[in-house]
C-alpha positions in Angstrom: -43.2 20.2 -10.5 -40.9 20.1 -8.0 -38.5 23.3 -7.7 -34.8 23.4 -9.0 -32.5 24.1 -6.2 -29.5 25.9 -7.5 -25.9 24.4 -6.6 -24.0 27.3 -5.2 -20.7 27.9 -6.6 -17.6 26.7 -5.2 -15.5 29.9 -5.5 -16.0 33.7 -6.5 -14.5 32.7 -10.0 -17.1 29.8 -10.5 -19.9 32.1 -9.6 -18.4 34.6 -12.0 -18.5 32.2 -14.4 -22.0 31.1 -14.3 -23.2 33.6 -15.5 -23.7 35.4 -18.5 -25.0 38.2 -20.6 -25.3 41.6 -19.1 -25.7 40.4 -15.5 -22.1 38.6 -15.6 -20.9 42.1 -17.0 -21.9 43.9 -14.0 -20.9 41.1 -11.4 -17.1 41.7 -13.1 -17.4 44.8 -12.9 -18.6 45.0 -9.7 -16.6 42.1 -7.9 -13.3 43.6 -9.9 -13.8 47.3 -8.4 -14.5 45.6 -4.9 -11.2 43.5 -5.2 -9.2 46.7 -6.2 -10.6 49.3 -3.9 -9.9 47.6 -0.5 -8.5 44.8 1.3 -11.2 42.3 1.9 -11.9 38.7 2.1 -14.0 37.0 -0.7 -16.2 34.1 -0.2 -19.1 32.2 -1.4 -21.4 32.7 1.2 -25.6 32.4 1.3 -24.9 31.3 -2.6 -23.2 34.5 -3.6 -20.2 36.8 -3.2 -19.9 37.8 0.2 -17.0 40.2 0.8 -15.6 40.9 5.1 -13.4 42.9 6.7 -14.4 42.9 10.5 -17.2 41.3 9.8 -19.2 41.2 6.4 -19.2 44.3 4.4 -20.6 43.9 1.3 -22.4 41.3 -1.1 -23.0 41.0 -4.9 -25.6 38.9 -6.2 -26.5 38.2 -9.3 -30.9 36.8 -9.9 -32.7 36.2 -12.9 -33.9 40.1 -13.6 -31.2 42.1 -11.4 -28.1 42.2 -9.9 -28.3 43.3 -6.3 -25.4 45.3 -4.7 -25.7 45.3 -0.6 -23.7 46.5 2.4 -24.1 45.7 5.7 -24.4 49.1 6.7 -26.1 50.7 4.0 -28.6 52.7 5.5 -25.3 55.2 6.6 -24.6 55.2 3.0 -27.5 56.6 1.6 -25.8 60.1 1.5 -23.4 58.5 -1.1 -25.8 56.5 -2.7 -29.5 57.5 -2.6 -31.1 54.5 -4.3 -29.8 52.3 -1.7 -33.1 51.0 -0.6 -32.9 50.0 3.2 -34.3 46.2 4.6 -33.8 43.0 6.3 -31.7 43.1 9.2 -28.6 45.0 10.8 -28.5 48.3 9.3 -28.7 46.5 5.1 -29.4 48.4 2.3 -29.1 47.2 -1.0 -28.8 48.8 -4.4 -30.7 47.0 -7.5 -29.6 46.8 -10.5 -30.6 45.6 -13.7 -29.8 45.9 -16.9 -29.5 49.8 -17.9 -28.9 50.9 -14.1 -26.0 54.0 -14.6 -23.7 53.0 -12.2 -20.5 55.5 -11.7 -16.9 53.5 -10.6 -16.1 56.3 -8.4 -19.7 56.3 -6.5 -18.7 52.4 -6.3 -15.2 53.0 -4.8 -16.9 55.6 -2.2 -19.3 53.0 -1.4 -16.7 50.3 -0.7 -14.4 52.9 1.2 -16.9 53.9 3.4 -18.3 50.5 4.1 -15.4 49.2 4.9 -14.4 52.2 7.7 -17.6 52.0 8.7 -16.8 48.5 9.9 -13.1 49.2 11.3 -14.8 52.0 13.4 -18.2 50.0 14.6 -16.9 46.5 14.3 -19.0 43.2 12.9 -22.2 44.7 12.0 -24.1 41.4 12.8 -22.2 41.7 16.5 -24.9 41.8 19.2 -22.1 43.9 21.2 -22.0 47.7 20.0 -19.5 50.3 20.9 -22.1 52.1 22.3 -22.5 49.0 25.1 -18.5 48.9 25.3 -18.5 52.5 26.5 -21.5 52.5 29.1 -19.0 52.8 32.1 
């Protein structure tokens, strides 16, 4: 049997609204404190919400069993948020939650705050340039 391939949503609100249940309570509440905390762009992008400022941030994306919560530059974040479990590429780390996952607004605002200077002070995370290039001479 051939697989379903989901049709990604064609804004944040769409996305929003697909969902339901106890994942589409988190998304909310996630995507809402993101929106309120800082000054970013919101887009659909890789099928979920994709949030930039410099470059891309953060992410919020919402799967069958969990809800995962990433950053560009997680693994700097760690100190804020220890579950953050690093992986893929850049510096990602992601935070996964699911359905009883205790999840504080104000470790959420930190997160976003410090995510965001982050990329003010380093630039596009997925840049192959690094200020540490810049300032060889």
């Amino acid at each position: 049997m051939p697989m379903k391939k989901s049709v990604p949503a064609e804004s944040p609100d769409a996305y929003l609204a697909s969902l339901s249940g106890w994942r589409q309570r988190y998304v909310q509440a996630l995507r809402s404190t993101v929106v309120g905390t800082a000054p970013l762009q919101e887009v659909i992008k890789w099928g979920h919400l994709v949030y930039f400022s410099n470059g891309p941030v953060l992410l919020i994306r919402a799967e069958e069993e969990r809800v995962l919560f990433g950053f560009w530059r997680g693994k700097r974040l760690r100190g804020i948020e220890p579950r953050l479990k690093p992986g893929g590429k850049y510096e990602m780390a992601t935070l996964e939650l699911v359905e009883e996952t205790p999840l504080e607004r104000a470790t959420v605002v930190a997160l976003i705050m410090e995510a965001v200077a982050l990329n003010a002070s380093h630039g596009d995370p997925t840049s192959l340039t690094s200020s540490s290039i810049n300032n060889a001479d």
